[in-house]
ZAMARGU-4260 file (C-alpha; in steps of 0.2 Angstrom, whole numbers, plus 5000, padded with zeros to 4 digits):
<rodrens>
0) 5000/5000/5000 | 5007/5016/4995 | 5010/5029/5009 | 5002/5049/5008 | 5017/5061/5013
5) 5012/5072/5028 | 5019/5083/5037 | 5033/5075/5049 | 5032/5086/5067 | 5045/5081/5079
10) 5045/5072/5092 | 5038/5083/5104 | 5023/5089/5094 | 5019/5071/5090 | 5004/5066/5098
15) 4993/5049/5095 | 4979/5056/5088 | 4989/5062/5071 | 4995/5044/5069 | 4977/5037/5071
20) 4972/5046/5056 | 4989/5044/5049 | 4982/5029/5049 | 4967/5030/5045 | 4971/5038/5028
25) 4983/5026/5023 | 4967/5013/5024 | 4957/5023/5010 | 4958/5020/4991 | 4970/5033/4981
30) 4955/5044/4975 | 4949/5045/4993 | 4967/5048/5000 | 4971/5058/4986 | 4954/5070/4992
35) 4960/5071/5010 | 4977/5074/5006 | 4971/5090/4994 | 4959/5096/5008 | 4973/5095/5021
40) 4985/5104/5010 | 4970/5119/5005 | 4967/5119/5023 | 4985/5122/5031 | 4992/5133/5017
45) 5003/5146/5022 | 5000/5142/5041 | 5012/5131/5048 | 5004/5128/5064 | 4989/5121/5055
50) 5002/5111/5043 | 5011/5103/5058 | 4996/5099/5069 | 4993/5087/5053 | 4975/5081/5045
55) 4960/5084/5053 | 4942/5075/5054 | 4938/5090/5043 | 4951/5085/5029 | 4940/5068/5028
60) 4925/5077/5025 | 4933/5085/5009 | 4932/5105/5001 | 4915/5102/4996 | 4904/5102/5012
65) 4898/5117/5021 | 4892/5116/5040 | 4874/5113/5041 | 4869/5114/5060 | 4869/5105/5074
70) 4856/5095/5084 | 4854/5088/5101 | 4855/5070/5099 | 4842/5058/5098 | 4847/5045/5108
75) 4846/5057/5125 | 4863/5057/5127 | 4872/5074/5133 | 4880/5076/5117 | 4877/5087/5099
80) 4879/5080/5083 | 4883/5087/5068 | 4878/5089/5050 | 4884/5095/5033 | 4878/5095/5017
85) 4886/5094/4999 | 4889/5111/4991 | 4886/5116/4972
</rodrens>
Protein backbone atom coordinates (compact mmCIF):
# COMPACT_ATOMS: atom_id res chain seq x y z
CA UNK A 1 0.00 0.00 0.00
CA UNK A 2 1.41 3.24 -0.91
CA UNK A 3 2.02 5.78 1.83
CA UNK A 4 0.45 9.72 1.60
CA UNK A 5 3.43 12.29 2.70
CA UNK A 6 2.31 14.40 5.63
CA UNK A 7 3.80 16.52 7.41
CA UNK A 8 6.55 15.10 9.73
CA UNK A 9 6.37 17.29 13.38
CA UNK A 10 8.95 16.26 15.75
CA UNK A 11 8.92 14.44 18.31
CA UNK A 12 7.53 16.67 20.77
CA UNK A 13 4.58 17.78 18.89
CA UNK A 14 3.82 14.17 17.93
CA UNK A 15 0.73 13.20 19.52
CA UNK A 16 -1.31 9.75 18.99
CA UNK A 17 -4.25 11.27 17.59
CA UNK A 18 -2.16 12.30 14.23
CA UNK A 19 -0.91 8.84 13.82
CA UNK A 20 -4.66 7.48 14.24
CA UNK A 21 -5.56 9.17 11.26
CA UNK A 22 -2.30 8.81 9.88
CA UNK A 23 -3.62 5.73 9.74
CA UNK A 24 -6.59 5.94 8.90
CA UNK A 25 -5.70 7.66 5.60
CA UNK A 26 -3.36 5.15 4.53
CA UNK A 27 -6.66 2.59 4.76
CA UNK A 28 -8.53 4.54 1.94
CA UNK A 29 -8.39 4.09 -1.76
CA UNK A 30 -6.05 6.51 -3.82
CA UNK A 31 -9.00 8.77 -4.91
CA UNK A 32 -10.11 9.05 -1.34
CA UNK A 33 -6.62 9.51 0.07
CA UNK A 34 -5.86 11.69 -2.86
CA UNK A 35 -9.18 14.07 -1.60
CA UNK A 36 -7.98 14.22 2.01
CA UNK A 37 -4.59 14.89 1.12
CA UNK A 38 -5.71 18.06 -1.21
CA UNK A 39 -8.19 19.14 1.61
CA UNK A 40 -5.39 19.06 4.16
CA UNK A 41 -3.03 20.77 1.91
CA UNK A 42 -5.94 23.84 1.06
CA UNK A 43 -6.69 23.89 4.52
CA UNK A 44 -2.91 24.49 6.15
CA UNK A 45 -1.64 26.54 3.31
CA UNK A 46 0.56 29.22 4.39
CA UNK A 47 -0.07 28.42 8.11
CA UNK A 48 2.43 26.13 9.67
CA UNK A 49 0.78 25.57 12.79
CA UNK A 50 -2.16 24.25 11.06
CA UNK A 51 0.36 22.16 8.64
CA UNK A 52 2.20 20.55 11.62
CA UNK A 53 -0.80 19.85 13.76
CA UNK A 54 -1.32 17.31 10.62
CA UNK A 55 -5.01 16.14 9.00
CA UNK A 56 -7.96 16.75 10.60
CA UNK A 57 -11.53 14.98 10.83
CA UNK A 58 -12.36 17.93 8.56
CA UNK A 59 -9.83 17.00 5.84
CA UNK A 60 -12.06 13.51 5.51
CA UNK A 61 -15.00 15.42 5.00
CA UNK A 62 -13.41 16.92 1.76
CA UNK A 63 -13.67 20.97 0.29
CA UNK A 64 -17.06 20.48 -0.81
CA UNK A 65 -19.18 20.45 2.31
CA UNK A 66 -20.48 23.31 4.27
CA UNK A 67 -21.55 23.16 8.05
CA UNK A 68 -25.14 22.56 8.15
CA UNK A 69 -26.13 22.77 12.01
CA UNK A 70 -26.27 21.08 14.89
CA UNK A 71 -28.81 19.09 16.80
CA UNK A 72 -29.19 17.66 20.22
CA UNK A 73 -28.96 14.04 19.89
CA UNK A 74 -31.51 11.67 19.50
CA UNK A 75 -30.66 9.03 21.61
CA UNK A 76 -30.76 11.38 25.00
CA UNK A 77 -27.49 11.37 25.43
CA UNK A 78 -25.70 14.72 26.68
CA UNK A 79 -24.03 15.28 23.42
CA UNK A 80 -24.50 17.45 19.86
CA UNK A 81 -24.22 15.90 16.60
CA UNK A 82 -23.36 17.41 13.59
CA UNK A 83 -24.35 17.78 10.08
CA UNK A 84 -23.27 19.08 6.64
CA UNK A 85 -24.44 19.06 3.37
CA UNK A 86 -22.86 18.79 -0.10
CA UNK A 87 -22.28 22.13 -1.78
CA UNK A 88 -22.73 23.13 -5.70
Amino acid sequence: MQTVPLPNPSAAQASRPSVARQNEVNTLDNAARAAVVDSFRTRSLGNQTEYMQGVKRVDFLGRKNLFAGLTRARDGQDRWDIHFVASA
